[in-house]
Biopython code that builds the backbone (N, CA, C, O; Angstrom):
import numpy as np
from Bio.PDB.StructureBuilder import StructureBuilder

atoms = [
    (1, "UNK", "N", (9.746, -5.432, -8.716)),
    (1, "UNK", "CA", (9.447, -4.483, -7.661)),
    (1, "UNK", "C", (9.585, -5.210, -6.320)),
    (1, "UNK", "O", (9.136, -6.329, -6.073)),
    (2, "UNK", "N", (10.351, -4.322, -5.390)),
    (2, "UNK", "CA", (10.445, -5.341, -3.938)),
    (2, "UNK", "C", (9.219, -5.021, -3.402)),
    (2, "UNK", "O", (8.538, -4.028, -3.658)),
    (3, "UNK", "N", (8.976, -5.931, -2.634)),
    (3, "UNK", "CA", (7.838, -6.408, -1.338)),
    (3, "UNK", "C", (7.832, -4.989, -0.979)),
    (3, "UNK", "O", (8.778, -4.201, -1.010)),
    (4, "UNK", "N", (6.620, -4.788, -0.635)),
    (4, "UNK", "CA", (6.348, -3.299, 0.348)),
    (4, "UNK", "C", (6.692, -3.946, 2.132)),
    (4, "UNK", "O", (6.641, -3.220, 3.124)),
    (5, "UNK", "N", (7.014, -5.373, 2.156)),
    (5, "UNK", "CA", (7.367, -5.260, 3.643)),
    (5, "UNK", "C", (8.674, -5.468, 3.460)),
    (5, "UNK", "O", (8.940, -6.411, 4.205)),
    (6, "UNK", "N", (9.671, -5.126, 2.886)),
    (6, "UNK", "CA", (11.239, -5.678, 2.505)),
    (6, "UNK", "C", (11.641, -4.666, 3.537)),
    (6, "UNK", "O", (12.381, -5.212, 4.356)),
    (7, "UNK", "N", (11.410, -3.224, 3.849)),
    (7, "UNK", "CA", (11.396, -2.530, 4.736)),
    (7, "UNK", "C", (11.677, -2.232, 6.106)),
    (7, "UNK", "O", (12.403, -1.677, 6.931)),
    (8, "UNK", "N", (10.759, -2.869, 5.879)),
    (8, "UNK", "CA", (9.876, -3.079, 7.361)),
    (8, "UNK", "C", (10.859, -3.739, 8.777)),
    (8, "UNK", "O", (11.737, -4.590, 8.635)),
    (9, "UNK", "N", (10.602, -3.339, 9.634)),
    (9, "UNK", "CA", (11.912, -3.957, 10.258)),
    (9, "UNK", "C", (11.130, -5.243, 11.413)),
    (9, "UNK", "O", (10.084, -5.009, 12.018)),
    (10, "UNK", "N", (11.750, -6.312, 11.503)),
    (10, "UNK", "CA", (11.221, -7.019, 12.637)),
    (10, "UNK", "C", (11.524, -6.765, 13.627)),
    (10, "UNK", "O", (12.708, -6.435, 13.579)),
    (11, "UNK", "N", (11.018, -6.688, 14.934)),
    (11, "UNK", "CA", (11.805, -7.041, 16.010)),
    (11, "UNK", "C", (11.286, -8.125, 17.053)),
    (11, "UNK", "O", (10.302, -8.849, 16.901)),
    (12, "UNK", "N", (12.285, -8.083, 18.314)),
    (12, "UNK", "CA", (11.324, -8.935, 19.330)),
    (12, "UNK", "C", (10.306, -8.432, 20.081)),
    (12, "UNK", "O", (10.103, -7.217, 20.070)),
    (13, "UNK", "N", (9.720, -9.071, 20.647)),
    (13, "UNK", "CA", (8.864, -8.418, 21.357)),
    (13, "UNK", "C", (9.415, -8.774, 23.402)),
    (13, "UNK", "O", (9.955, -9.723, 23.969)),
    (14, "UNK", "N", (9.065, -7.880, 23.704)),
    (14, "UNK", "CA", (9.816, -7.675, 25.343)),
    (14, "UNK", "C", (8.082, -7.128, 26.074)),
    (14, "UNK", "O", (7.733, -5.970, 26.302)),
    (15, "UNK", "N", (7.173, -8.566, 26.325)),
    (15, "UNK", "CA", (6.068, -7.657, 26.704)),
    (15, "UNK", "C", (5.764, -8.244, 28.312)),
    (15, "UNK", "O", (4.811, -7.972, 29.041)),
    (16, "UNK", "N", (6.704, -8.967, 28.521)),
    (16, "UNK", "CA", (6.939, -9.134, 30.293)),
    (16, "UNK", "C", (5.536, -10.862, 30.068)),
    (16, "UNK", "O", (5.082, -11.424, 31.065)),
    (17, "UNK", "N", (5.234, -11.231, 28.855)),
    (17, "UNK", "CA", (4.359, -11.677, 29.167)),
    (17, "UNK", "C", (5.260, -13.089, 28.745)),
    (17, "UNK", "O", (5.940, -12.942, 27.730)),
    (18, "UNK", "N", (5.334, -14.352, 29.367)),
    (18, "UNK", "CA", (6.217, -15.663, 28.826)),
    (18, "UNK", "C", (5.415, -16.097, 27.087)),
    (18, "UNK", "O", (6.003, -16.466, 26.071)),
    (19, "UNK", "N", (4.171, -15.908, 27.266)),
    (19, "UNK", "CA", (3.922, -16.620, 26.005)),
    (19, "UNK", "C", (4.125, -15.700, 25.373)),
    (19, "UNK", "O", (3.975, -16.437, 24.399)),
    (20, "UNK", "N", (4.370, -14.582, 24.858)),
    (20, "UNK", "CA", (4.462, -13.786, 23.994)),
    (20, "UNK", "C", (6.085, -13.290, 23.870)),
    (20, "UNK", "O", (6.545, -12.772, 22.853)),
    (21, "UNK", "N", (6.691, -13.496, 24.843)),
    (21, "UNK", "CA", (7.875, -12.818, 24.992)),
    (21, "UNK", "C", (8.706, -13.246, 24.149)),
    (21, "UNK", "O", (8.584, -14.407, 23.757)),
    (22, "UNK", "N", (10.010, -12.225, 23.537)),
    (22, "UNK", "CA", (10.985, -13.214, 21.970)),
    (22, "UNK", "C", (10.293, -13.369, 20.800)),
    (22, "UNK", "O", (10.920, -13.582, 19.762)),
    (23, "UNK", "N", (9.019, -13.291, 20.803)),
    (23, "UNK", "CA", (8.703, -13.777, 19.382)),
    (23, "UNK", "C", (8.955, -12.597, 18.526)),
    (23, "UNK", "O", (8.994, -11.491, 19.066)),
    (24, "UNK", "N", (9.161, -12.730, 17.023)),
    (24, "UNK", "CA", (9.428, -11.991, 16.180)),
    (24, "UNK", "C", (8.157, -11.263, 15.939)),
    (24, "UNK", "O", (7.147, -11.963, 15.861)),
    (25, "UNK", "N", (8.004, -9.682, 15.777)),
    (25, "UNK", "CA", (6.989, -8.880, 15.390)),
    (25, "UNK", "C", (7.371, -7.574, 14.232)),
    (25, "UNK", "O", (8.433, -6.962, 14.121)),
    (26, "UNK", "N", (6.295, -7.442, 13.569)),
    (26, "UNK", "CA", (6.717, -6.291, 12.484)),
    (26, "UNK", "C", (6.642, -5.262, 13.076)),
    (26, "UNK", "O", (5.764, -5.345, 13.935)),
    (27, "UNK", "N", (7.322, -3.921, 13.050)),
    (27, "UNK", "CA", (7.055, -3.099, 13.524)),
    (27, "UNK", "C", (5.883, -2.199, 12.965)),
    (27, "UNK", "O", (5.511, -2.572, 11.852)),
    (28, "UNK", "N", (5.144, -0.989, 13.523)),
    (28, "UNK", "CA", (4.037, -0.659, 12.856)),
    (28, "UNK", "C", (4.759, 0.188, 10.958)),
    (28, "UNK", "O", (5.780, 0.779, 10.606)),
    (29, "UNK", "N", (3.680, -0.192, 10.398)),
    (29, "UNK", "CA", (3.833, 0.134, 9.051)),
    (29, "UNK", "C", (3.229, 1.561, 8.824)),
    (29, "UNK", "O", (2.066, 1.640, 9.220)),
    (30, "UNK", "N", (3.781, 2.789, 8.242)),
    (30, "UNK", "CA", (3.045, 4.165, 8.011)),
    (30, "UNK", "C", (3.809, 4.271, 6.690)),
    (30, "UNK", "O", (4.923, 4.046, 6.217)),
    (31, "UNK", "N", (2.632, 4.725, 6.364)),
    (31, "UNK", "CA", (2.623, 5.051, 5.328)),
    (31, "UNK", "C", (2.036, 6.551, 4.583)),
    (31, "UNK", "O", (0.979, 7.089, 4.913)),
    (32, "UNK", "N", (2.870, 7.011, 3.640)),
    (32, "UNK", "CA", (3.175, 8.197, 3.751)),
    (32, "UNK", "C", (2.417, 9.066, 3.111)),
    (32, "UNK", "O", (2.679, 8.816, 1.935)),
    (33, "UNK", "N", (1.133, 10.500, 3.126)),
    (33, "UNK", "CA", (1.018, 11.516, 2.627)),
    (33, "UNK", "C", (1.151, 11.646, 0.967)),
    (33, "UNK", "O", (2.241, 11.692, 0.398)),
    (34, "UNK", "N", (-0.189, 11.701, 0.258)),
    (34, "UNK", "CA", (0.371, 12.378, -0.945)),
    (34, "UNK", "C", (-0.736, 13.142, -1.457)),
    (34, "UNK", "O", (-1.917, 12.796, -1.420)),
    (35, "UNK", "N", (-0.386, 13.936, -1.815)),
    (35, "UNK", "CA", (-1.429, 14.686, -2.692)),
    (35, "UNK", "C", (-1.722, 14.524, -4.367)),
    (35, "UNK", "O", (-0.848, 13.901, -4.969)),
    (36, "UNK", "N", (-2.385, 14.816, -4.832)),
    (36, "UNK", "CA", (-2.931, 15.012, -6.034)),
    (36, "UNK", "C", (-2.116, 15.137, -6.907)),
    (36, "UNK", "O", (-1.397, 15.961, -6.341)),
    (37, "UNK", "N", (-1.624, 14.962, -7.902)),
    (37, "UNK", "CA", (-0.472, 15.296, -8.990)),
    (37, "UNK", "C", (-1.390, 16.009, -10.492)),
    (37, "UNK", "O", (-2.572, 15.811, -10.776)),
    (38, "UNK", "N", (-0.772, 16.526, -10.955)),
    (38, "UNK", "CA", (-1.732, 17.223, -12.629)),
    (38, "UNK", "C", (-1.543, 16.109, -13.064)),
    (38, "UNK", "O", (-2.613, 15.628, -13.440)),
    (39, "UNK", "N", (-0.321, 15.139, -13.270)),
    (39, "UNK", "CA", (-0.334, 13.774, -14.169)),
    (39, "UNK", "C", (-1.036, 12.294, -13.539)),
    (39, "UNK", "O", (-0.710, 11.210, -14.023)),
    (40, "UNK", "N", (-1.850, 12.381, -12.613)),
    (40, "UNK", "CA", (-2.254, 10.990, -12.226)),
    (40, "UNK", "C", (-3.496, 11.069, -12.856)),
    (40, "UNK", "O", (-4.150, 12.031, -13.259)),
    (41, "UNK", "N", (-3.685, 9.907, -12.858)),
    (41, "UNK", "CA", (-4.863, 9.426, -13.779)),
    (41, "UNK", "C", (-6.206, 8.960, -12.828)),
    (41, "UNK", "O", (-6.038, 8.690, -11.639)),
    (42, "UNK", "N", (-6.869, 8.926, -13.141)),
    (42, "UNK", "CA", (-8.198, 8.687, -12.596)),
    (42, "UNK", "C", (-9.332, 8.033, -13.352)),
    (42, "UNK", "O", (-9.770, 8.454, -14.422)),
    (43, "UNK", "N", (-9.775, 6.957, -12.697)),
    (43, "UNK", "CA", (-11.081, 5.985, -13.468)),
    (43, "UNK", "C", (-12.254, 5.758, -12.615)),
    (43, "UNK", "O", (-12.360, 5.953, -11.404)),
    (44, "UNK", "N", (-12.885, 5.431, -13.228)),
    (44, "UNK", "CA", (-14.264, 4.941, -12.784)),
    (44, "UNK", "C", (-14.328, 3.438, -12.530)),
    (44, "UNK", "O", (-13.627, 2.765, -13.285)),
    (45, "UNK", "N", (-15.184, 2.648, -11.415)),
    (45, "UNK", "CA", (-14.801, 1.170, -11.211)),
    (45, "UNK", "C", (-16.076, 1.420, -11.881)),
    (45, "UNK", "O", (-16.981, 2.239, -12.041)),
    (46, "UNK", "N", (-15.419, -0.334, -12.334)),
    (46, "UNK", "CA", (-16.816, -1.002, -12.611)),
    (46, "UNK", "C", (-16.993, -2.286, -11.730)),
    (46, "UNK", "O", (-16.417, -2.516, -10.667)),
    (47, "UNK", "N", (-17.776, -2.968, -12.289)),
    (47, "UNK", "CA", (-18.546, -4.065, -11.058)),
    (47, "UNK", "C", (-17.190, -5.288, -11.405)),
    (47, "UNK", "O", (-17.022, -6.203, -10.598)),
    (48, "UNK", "N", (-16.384, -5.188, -12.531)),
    (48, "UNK", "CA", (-15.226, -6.580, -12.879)),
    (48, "UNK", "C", (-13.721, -5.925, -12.386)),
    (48, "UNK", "O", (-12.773, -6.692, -12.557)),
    (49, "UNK", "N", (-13.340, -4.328, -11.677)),
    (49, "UNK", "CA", (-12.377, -4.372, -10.987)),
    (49, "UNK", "C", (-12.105, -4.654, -10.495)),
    (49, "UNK", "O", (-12.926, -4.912, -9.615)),
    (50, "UNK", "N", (-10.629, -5.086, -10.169)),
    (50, "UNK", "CA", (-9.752, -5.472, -8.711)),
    (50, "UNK", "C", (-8.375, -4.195, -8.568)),
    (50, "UNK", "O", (-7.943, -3.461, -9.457)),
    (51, "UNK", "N", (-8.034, -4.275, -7.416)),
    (51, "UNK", "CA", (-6.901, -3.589, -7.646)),
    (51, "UNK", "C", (-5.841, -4.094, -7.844)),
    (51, "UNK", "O", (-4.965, -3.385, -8.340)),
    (52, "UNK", "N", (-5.573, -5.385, -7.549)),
    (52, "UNK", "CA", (-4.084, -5.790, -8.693)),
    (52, "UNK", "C", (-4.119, -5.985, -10.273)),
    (52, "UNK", "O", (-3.182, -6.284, -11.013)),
    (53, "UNK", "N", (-5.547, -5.719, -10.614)),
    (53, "UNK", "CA", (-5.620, -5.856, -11.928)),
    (53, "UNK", "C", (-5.014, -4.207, -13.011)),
    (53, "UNK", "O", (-4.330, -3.943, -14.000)),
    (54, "UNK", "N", (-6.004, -3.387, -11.758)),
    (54, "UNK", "CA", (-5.394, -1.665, -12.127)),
    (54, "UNK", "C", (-3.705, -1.807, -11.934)),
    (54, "UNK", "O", (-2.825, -1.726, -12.791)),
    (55, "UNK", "N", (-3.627, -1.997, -10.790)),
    (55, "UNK", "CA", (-1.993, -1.787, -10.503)),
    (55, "UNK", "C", (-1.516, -2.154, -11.584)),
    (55, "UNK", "O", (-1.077, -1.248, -12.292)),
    (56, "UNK", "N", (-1.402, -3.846, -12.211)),
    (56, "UNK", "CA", (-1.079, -4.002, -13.186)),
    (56, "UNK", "C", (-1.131, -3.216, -14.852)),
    (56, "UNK", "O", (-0.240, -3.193, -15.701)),
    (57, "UNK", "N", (-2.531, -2.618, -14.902)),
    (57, "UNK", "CA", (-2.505, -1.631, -16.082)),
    (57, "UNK", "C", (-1.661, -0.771, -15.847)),
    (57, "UNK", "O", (-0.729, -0.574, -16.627)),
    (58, "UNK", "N", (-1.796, -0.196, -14.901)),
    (58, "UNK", "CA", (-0.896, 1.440, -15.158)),
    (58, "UNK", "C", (0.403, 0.712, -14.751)),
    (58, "UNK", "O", (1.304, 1.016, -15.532)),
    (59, "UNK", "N", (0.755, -0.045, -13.904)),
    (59, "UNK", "CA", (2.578, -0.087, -13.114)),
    (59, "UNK", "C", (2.817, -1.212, -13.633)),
    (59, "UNK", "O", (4.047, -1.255, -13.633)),
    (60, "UNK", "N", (2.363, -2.354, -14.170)),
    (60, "UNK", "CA", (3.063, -3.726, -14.705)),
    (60, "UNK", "C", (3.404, -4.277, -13.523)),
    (60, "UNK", "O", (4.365, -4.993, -13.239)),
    (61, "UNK", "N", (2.519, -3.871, -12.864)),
    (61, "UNK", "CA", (2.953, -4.598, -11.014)),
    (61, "UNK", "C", (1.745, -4.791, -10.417)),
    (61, "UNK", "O", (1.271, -3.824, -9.821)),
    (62, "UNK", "N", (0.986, -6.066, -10.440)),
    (62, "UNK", "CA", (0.031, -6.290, -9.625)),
    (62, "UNK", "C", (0.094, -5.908, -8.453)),
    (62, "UNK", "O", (-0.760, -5.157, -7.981)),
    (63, "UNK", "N", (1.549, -6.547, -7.482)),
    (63, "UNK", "CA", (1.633, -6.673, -6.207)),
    (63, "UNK", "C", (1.574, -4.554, -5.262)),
    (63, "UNK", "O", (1.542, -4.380, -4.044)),
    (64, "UNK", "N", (1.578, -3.627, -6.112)),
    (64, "UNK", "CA", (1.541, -2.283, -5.999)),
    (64, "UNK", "C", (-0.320, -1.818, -5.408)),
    (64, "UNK", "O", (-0.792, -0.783, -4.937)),
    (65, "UNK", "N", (-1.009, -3.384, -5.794)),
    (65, "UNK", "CA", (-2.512, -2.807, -5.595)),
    (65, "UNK", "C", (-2.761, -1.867, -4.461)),
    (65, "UNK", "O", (-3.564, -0.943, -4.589)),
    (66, "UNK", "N", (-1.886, -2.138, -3.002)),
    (66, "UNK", "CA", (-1.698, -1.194, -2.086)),
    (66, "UNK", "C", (-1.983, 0.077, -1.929)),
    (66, "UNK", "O", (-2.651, 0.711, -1.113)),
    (67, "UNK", "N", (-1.163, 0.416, -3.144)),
    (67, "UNK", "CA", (-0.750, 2.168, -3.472)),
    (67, "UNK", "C", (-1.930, 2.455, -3.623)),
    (67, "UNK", "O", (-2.151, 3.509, -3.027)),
    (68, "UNK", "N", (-3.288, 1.858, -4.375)),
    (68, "UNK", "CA", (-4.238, 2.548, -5.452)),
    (68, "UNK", "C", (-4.789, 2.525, -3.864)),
    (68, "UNK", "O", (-4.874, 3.620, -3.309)),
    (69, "UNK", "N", (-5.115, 1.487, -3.213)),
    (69, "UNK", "CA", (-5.814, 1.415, -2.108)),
    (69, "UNK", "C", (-5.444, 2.602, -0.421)),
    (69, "UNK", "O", (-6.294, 3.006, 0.372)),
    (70, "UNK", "N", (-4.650, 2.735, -0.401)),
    (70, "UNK", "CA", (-3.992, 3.898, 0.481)),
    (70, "UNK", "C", (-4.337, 5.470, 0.253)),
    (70, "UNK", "O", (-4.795, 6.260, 1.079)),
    (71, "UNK", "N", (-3.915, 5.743, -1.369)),
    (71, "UNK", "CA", (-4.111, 6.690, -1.968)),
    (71, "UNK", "C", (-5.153, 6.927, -1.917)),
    (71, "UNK", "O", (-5.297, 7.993, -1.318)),
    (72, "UNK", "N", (-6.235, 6.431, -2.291)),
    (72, "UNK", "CA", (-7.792, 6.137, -2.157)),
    (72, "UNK", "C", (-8.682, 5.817, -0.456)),
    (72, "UNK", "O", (-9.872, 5.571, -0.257)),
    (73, "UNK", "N", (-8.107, 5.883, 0.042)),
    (73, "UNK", "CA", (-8.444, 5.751, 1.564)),
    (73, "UNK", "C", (-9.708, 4.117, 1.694)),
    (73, "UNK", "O", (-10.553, 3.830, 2.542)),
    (74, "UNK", "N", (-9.361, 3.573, 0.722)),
    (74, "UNK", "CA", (-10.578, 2.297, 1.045)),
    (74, "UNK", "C", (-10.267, 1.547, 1.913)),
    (74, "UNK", "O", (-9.123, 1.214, 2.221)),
    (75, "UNK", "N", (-11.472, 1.141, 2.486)),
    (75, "UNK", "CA", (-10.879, 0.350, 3.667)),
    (75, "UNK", "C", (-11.518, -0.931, 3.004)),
    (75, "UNK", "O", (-12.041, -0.999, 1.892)),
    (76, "UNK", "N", (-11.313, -2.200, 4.194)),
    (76, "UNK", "CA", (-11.319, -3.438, 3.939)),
    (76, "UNK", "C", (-10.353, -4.601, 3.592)),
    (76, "UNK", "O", (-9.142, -4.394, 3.667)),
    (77, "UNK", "N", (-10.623, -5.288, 3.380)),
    (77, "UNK", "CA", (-9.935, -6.177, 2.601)),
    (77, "UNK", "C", (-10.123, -6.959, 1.742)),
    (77, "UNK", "O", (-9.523, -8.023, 1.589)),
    (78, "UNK", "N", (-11.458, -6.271, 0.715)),
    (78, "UNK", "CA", (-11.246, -6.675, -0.632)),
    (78, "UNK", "C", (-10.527, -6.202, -1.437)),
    (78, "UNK", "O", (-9.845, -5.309, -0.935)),
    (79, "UNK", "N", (-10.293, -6.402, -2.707)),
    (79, "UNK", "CA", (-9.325, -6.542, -3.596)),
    (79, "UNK", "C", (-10.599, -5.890, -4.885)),
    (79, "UNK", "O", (-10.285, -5.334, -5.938)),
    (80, "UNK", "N", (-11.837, -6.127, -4.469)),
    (80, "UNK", "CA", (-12.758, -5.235, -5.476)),
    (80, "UNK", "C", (-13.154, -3.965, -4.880)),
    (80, "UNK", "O", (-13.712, -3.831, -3.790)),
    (81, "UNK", "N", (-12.806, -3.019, -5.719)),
    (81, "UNK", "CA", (-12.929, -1.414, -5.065)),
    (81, "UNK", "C", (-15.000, -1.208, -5.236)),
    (81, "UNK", "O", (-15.582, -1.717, -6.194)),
    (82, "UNK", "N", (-15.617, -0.562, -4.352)),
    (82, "UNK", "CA", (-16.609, 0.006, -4.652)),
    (82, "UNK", "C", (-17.005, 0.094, -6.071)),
    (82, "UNK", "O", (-16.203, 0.677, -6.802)),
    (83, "UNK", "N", (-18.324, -0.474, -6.723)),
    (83, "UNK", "CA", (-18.355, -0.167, -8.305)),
    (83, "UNK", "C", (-18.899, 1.356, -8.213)),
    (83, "UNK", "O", (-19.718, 1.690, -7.358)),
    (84, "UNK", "N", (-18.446, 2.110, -9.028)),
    (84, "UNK", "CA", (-19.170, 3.247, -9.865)),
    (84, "UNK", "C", (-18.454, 4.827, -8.962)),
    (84, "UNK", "O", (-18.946, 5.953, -8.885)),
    (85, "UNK", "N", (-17.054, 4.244, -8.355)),
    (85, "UNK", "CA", (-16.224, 5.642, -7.565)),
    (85, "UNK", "C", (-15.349, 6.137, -8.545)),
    (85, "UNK", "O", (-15.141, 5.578, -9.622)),
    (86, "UNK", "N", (-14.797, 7.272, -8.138)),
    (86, "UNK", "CA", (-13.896, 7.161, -9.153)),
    (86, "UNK", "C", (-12.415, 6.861, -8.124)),
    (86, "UNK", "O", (-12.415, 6.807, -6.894)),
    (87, "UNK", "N", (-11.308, 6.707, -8.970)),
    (87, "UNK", "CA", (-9.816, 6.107, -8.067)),
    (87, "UNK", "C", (-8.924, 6.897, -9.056)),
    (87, "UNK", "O", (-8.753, 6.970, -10.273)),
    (88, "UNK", "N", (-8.365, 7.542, -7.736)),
    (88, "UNK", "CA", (-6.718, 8.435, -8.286)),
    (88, "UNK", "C", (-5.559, 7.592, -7.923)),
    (88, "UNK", "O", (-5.103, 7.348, -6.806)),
    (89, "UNK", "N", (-5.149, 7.169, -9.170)),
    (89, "UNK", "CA", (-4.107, 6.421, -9.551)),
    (89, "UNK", "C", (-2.852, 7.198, -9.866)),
    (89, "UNK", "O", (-2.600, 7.797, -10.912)),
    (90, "UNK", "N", (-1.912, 7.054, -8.496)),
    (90, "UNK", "CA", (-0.712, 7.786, -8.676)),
    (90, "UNK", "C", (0.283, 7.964, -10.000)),
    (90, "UNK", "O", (0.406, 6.941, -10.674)),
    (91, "UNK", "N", (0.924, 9.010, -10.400)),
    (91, "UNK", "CA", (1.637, 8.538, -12.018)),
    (91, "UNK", "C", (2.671, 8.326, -11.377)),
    (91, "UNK", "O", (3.360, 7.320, -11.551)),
    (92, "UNK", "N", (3.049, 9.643, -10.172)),
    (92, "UNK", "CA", (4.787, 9.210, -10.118)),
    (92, "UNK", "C", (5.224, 8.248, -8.640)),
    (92, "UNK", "O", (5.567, 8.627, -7.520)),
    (93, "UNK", "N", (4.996, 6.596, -9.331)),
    (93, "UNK", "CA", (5.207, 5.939, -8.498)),
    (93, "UNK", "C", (6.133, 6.004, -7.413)),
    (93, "UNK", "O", (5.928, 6.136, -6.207)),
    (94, "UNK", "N", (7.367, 5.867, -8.177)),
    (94, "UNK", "CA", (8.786, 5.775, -7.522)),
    (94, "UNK", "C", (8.960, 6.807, -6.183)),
    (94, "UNK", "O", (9.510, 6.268, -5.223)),
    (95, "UNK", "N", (8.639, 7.938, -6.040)),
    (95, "UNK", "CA", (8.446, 9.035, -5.445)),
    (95, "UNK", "C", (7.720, 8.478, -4.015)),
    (95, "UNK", "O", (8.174, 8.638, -2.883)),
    (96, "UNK", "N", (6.609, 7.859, -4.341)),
    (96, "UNK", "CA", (5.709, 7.376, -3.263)),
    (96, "UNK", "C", (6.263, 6.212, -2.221)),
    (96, "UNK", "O", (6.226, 6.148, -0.992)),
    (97, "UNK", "N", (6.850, 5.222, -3.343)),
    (97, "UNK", "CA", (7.398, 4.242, -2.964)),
    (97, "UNK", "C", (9.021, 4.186, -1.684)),
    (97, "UNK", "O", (9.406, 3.551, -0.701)),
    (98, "UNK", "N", (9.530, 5.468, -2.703)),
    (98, "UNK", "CA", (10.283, 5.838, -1.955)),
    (98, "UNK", "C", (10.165, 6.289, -0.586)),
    (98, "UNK", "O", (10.629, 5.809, 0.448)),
    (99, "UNK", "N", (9.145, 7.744, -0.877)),
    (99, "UNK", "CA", (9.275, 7.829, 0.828)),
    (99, "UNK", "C", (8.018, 7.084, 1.956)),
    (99, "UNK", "O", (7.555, 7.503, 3.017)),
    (100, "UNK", "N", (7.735, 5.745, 1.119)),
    (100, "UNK", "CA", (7.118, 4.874, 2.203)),
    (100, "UNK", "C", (8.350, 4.174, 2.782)),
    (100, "UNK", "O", (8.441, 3.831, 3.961)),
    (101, "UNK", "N", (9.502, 3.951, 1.636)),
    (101, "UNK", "CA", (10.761, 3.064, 2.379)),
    (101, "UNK", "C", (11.283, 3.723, 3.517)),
    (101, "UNK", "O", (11.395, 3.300, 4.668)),
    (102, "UNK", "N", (11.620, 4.938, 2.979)),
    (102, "UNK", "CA", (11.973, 6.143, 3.991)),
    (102, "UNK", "C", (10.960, 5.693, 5.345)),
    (102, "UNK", "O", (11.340, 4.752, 6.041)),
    (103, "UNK", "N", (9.959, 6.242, 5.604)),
    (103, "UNK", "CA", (9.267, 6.341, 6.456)),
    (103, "UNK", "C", (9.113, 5.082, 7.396)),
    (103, "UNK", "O", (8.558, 5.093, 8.495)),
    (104, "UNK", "N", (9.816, 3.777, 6.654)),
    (104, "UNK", "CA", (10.092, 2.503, 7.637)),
    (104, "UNK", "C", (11.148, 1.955, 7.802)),
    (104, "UNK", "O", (11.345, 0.752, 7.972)),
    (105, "UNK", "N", (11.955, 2.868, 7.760)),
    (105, "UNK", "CA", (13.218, 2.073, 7.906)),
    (105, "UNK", "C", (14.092, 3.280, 8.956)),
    (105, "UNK", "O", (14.423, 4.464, 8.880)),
    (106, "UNK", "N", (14.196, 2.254, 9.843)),
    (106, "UNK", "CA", (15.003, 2.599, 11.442)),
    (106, "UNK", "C", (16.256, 3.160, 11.046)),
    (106, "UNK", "O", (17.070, 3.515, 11.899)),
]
sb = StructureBuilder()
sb.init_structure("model")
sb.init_model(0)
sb.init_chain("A")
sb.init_seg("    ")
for serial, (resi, resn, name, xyz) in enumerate(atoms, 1):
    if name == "N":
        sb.init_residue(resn, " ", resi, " ")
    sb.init_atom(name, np.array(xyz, "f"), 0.0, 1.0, " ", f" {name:<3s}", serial, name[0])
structure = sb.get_structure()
């Protein structure tokens, strides 16, 4: 599976300021809208989840933990979801993936 920033486009930055000026920057990342599907699956955390561990159950792709986390609106930056929520785990990946590429690429 490619990088979710393979996308992503760099550019320079032009901010009139010398130390900042030229350096390489990502452009902002959006990411895209989804609703509910009849086939996605849904679990309950417990206190030993992570989300590259889920990603990995359902997609054989740790590095996807993203998706569960977006989809799910969690914020932070752990990698352990809230114990005892439940998490809608997208089925039709490719779909999602797709129009996040879509949605970053110039």
């Amino acid at each position: 599976m490619p990088s979710r920033y393979q996308s992503i486009t760099i550019m320079k930055s032009d901010t009139g300021i010398a130390s900042t000026s030229g350096k390489d920057m990502y452009q902002p990342t959006y990411y895209p809208s989804t609703n509910a599907q009849e086939n996605d699956s849904y679990i309950i955390t417990g206190t030993e989840d992570r989300l590259d561990l889920i990603a990995y159950d359902f997609y054989g792709d740790s590095t996807l933990w993203w998706v569960i986390a977006m989809v799910n609106d969690l914020e932070g930056d752990s990698m352990f979801p809230p114990t005892g929520i439940q998490l809608r785990i997208p089925a039709n990946i490719s779909e999602l993936l797709n129009a996040f590429n879509k949605a970053n690429t110039i």
